[in-house]
C-alpha positions in Angstrom: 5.7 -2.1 13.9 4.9 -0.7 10.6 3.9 2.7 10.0 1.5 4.0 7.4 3.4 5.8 4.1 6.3 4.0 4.5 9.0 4.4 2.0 9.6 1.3 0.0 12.5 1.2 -2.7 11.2 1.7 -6.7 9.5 -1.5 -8.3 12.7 -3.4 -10.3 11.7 -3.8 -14.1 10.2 -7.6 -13.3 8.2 -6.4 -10.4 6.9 -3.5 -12.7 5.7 -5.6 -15.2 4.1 -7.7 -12.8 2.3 -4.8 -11.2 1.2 -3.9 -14.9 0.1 -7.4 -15.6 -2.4 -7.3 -12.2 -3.3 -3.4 -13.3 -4.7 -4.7 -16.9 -6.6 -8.0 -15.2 -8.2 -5.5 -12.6 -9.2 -3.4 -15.0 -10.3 -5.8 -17.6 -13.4 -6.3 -15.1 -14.8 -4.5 -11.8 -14.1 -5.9 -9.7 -11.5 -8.3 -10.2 -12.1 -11.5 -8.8 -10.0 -14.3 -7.6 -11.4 -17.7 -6.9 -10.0 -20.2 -5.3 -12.0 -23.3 -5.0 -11.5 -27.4 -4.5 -14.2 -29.8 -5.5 -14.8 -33.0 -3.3 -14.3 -36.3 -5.2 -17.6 -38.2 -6.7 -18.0 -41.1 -4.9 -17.5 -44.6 -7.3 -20.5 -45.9 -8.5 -22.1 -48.8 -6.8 -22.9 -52.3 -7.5 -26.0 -53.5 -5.9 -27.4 -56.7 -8.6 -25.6 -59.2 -10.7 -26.7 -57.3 -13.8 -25.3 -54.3 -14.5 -27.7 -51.9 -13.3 -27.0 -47.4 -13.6 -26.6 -46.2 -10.1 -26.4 -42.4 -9.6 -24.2 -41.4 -6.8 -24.4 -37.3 -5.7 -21.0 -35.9 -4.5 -21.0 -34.4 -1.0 -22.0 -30.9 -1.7 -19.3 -28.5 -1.6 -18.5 -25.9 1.1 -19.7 -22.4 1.0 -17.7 -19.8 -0.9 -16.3 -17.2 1.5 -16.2 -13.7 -0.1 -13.1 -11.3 0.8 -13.2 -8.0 -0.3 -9.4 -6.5 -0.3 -8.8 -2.2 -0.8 -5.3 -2.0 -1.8 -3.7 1.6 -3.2 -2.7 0.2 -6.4 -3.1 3.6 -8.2 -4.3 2.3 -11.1 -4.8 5.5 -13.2 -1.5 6.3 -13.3 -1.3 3.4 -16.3 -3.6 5.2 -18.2 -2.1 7.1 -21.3 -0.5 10.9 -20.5 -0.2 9.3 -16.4 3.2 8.7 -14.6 3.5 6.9 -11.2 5.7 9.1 -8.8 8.0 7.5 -6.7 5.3 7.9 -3.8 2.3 6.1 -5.9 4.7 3.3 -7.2 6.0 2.5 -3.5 2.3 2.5 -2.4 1.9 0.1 -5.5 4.6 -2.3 -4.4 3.3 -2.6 -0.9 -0.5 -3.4 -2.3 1.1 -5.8 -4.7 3.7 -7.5 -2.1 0.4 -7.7 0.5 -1.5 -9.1 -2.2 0.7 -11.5 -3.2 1.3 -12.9 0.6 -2.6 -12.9 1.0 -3.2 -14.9 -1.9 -0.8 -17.3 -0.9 -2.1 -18.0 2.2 -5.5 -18.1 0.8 -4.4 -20.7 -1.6 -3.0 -22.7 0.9 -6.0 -22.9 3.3 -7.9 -23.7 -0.1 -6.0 -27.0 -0.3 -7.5 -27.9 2.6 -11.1 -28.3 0.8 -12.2 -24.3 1.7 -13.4 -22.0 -0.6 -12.7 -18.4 -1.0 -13.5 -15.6 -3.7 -10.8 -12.8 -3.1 -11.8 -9.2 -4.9 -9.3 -6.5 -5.6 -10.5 -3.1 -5.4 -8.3 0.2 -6.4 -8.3 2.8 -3.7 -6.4 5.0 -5.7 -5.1 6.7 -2.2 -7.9 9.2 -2.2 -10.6 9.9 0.4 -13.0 10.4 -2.0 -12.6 6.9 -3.5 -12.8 4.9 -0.3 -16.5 6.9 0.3 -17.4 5.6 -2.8 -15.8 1.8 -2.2 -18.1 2.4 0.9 -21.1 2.5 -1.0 -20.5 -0.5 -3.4 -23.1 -3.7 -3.3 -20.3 -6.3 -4.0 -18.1 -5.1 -1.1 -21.0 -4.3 1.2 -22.3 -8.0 1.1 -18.9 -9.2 1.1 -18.0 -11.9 4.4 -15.0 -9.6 5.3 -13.0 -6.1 4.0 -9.3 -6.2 4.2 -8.3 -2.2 4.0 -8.1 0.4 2.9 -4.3 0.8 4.0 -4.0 4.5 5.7 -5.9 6.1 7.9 -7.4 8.9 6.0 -8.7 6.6 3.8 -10.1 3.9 6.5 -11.6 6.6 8.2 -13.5 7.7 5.2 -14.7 4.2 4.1 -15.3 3.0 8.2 -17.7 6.8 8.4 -19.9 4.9 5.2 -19.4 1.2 6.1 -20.8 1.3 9.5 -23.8 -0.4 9.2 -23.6 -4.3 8.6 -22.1 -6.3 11.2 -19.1 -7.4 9.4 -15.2 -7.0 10.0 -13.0 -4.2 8.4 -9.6 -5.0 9.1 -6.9 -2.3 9.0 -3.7 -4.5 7.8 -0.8 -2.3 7.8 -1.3 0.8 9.6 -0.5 1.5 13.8 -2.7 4.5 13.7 -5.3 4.2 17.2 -8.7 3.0 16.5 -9.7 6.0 18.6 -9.6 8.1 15.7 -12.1 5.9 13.0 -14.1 4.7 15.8 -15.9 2.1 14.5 -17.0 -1.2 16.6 -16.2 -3.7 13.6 -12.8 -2.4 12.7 -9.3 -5.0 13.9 -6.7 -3.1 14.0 -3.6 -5.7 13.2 -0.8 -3.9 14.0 -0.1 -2.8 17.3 -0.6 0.5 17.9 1.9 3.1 19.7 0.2 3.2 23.2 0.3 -0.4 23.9 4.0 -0.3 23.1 4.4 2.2 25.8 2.1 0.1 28.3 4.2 -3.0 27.5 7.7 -0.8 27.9 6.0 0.4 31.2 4.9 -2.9 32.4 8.5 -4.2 31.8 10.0 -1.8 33.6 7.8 -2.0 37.0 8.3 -5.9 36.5 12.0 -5.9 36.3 13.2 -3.0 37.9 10.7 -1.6 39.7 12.4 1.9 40.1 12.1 4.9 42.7 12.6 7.4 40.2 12.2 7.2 35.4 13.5 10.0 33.6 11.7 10.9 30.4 13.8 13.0 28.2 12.1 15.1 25.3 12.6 17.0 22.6 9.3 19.1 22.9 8.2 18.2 20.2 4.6 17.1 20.7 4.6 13.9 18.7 6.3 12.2 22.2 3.0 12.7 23.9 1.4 9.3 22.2 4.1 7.4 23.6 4.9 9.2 27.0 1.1 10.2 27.8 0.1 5.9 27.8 3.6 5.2 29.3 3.1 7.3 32.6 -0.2 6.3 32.8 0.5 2.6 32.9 3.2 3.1 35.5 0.8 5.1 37.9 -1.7 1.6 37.4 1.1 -0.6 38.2 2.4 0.5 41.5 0.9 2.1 44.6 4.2 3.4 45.1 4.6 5.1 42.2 7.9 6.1 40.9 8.9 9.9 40.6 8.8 11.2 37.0 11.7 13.7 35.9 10.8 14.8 32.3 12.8 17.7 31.2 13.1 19.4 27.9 17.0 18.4 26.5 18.7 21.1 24.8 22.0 20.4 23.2 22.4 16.6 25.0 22.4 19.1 28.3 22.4 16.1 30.7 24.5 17.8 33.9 21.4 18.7 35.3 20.2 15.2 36.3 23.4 14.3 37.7 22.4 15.0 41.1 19.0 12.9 40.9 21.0 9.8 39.6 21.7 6.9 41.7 25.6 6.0 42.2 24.7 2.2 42.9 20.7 0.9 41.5 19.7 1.1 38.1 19.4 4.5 36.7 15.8 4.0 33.8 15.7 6.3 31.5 12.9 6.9 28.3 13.8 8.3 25.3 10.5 8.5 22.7 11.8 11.3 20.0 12.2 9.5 16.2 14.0 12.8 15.6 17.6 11.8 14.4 19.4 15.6 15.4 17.9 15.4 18.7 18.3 11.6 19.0 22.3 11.5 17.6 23.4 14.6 20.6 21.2 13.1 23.3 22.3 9.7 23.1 26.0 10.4 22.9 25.6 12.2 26.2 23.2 9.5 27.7 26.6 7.3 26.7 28.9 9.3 28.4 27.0 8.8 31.5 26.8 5.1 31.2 30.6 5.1 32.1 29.7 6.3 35.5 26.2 5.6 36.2 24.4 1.9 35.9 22.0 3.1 32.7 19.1 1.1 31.2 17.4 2.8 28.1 13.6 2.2 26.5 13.4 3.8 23.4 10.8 4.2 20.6 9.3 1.3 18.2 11.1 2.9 15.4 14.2 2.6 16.7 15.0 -0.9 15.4 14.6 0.9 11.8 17.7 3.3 12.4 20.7 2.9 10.9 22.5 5.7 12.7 22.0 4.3 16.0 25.1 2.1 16.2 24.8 -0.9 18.1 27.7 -1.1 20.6 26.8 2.3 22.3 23.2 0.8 22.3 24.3 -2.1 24.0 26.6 0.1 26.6 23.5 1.5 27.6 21.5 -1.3 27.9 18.4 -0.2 25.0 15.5 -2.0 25.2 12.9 -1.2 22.2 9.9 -2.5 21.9 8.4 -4.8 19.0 6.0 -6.3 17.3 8.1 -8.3 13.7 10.1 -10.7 14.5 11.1 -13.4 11.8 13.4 -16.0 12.3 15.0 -17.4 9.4 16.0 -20.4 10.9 12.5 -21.6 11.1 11.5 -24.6 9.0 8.0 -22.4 8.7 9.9 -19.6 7.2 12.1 -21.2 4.9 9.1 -23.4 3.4 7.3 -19.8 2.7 10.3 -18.1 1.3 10.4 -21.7 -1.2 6.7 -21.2 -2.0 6.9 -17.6 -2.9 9.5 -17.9 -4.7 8.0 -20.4 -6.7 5.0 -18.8 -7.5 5.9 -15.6 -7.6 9.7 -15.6 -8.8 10.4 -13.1 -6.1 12.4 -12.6 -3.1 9.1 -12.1 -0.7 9.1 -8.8 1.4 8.4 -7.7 4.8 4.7 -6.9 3.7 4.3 -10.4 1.0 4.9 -12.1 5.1 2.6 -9.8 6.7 -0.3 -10.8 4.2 0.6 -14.2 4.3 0.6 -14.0 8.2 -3.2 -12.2 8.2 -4.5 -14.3 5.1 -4.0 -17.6 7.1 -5.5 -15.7 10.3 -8.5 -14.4 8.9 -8.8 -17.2 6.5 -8.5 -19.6 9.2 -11.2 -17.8 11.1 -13.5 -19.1 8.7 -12.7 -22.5 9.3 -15.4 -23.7 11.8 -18.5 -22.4 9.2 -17.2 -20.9 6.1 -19.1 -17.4 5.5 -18.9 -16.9 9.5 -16.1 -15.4 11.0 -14.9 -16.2 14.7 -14.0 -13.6 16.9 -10.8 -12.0 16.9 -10.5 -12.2 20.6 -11.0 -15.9 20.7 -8.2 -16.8 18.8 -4.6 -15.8 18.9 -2.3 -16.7 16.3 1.7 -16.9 15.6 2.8 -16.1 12.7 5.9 -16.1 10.2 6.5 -12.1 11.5 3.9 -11.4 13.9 1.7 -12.5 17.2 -1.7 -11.8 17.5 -3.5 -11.1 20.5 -6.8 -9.2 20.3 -9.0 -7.1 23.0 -12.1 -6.1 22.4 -12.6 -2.4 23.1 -16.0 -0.7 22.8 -16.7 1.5 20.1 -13.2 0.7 18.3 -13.5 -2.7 17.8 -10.7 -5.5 18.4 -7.2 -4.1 18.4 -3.6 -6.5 18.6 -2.0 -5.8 21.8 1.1 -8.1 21.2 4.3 -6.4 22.1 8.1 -7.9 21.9 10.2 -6.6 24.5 14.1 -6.6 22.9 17.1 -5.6 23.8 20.9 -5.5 22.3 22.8 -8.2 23.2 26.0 -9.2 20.9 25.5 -5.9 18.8 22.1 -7.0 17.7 18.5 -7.1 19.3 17.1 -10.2 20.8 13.7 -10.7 22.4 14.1 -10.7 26.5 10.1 -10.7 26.5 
């Protein structure tokens, strides 16, 4: 799962000068505009007399150009004379540029399959203001299909003016719920929060199906996006729904459940806090307990991004967290993309160069079947290099992944179960 504003390390010098390099072609022209197109082969003239007699043969024509609009936080003003990129702007920067790169790659590839596509970079610049005014341009309104903007302050400020013609705006990177842009043409491509908690939920009921889940929180309201779905989904399951115990931990105070924990089933417990304090004292005393009790864990998305949550006790307690990028490197798809890019690029390509490649291809390839007319989200699921695509169609909020990896330690790492 990734989460808007995440921090990325600082651009090396190479990758900073190939950031420059794309900044100075951007800007050289509004807006940029990357073309990738094949030409069909002229047929060989034809010989129809003796004498030799000029026959003119008309190539197939070619296929329609599809036009792709990207919004990317580049942050282009910060190369103008007297500006500076912070470390926030330059790791929002790298991301665009990583993206970028993996989009365009994927592009080219469909391209050598006789399609044509037109991909135009626009500057977001990370304000509000900029993606209402993005939202007003002619190029990207009669574009086939907008790619961004990346977070959700700015896609909610571009979806409020782009609302109009029937085309897609896919959000690429961000999690965030639909529910707050609400806009029928928006696919959101990265699973948001509450279908991890369904998924979690439906796991449990499937696997377990337990008399009693205990929920512990920190109290901080955050946990309500991920508990609120969670307990929902488990009252849908079941007619026989399972009694809840949610208390507010204090201290990793955990004697007080002892008496509502079973000595002989499974004991499931939910922990949604990203808060490291709470999560480093609670856990150690969910541990402890493990030693007595039979203990099964679900934890939060982010989890798998901790390095503080050490393995072996994780695995003692039986942690499941849920997921939606998986790559395996042993894959003869993986290791022919990380050959390409590196080609092409002279780059070691990141988490986000695969999750552009991954949605270029997809949205690309929904283009297939009548270039300039896109297929459905819904009708198509895809697998990618890192993720799984499987979109519903909600009303007023467009199409939204629901695909969920269900993992679990095993070995002191996590492997998919589901």
């Amino acid at each position: 799962m990734t989460s808007a504003r995440n921090r990325l390390q600082p651009l090396s010098g190479n990758r900073r000068l190939l950031l420059i390099t794309i900044a100075l072609l951007a800007a050289a022209c509004s807006p940029k505009l990357r073309t990738v197109e094949t030409q069909p082969k002229a047929e060989q003239p034809v010989v129809v007399k003796k004498e030799p007699e000029r026959v003119i043969v008309k190539p197939p024509a070619a296929l329609p150009t599809t036009t792709i609009a990207m919004l990317l936080p580049f942050e282009l003003d910060n190369l103008s004379p007297g500006a500076q990129y912070t470390s926030t702007s330059i790791t929002h920067a790298d991301l665009s540029l990583d993206y970028y790169q993996g989009f365009k790659l994927a592009l080219d590839s469909l391209a050598g399959k006789g399609y044509n596509f037109k991909l135009q970079l626009f500057d977001t610049k990370d304000q509000a203001s900029e993606a209402v005014s993005l939202g007003y341009n002619a190029t990207i309104r009669s574009s086939n299909l907008v790619i961004g903007p990346v977070f959700p302050d700015d896609m909610h400020a571009f979806a409020d003016i782009l609302s109009g013609p029937p085309k897609l705006i896919v959000s690429p990177l961000s999690p965030a719920s639909p529910s707050g842009i609400k806009n029928a043409n928006l696919v959101t491509v990265a699973t948001p929060l509450e279908y991890h908690a369904r998924a979690a939920a439906q796991y449990v009921e499937d696997h377990y199906k337990p008399k009693k889940i205990f929920i512990l929180k920190s109290g901080f309201s955050d946990e309500n996006m991920y508990i609120t779905p969670f307990k929902k989904a488990i009252d849908s399951l079941t007619a026989n729904r399972p009694k809840i115990i949610a208390p507010v931990i204090q201290h990793g105070q955990l004697n007080g459940l002892v008496p509502e924990l079973s000595a002989t089933e499974e004991n499931i417990f939910v922990i949604a806090s990203t808060n490291e304090p709470f999560l480093t004292v609670t856990l150690h005393s969910l541990d402890s307990l493990s030693k007595k009790y039979k203990i099964t864990l679900f934890g939060h998305p982010s989890w798998a991004k901790f390095s503080y949550l050490k393995a072996g006790m994780m695995q003692d307690m039986k942690t499941h967290i849920t997921s939606t990028d998986r790559v395996d490197y042993k894959s003869t798809a993986v290791t022919e993309f990380i050959k390409l890019y590196r080609k092409t690029y002279h780059l070691e390509p990141t988490h986000f160069a695969m999750m552009g490649f991954d949605e270029g291809m997809y949205f690309g390839g929904l283009f297939m079947e009548e270039p300039g007319v896109i297929k459905a989200p819904d009708k198509t699921d895809f697998t990618g290099l890192l993720n799984k695509y499987h979109f519903v169609r909600k009303p007023g909020l467009g199409w939204i992944n629901t695909h969920v990896n269900i993992l679990q330690y095993d070995n002191q790492e996590l492997k998919r179960v589901e």
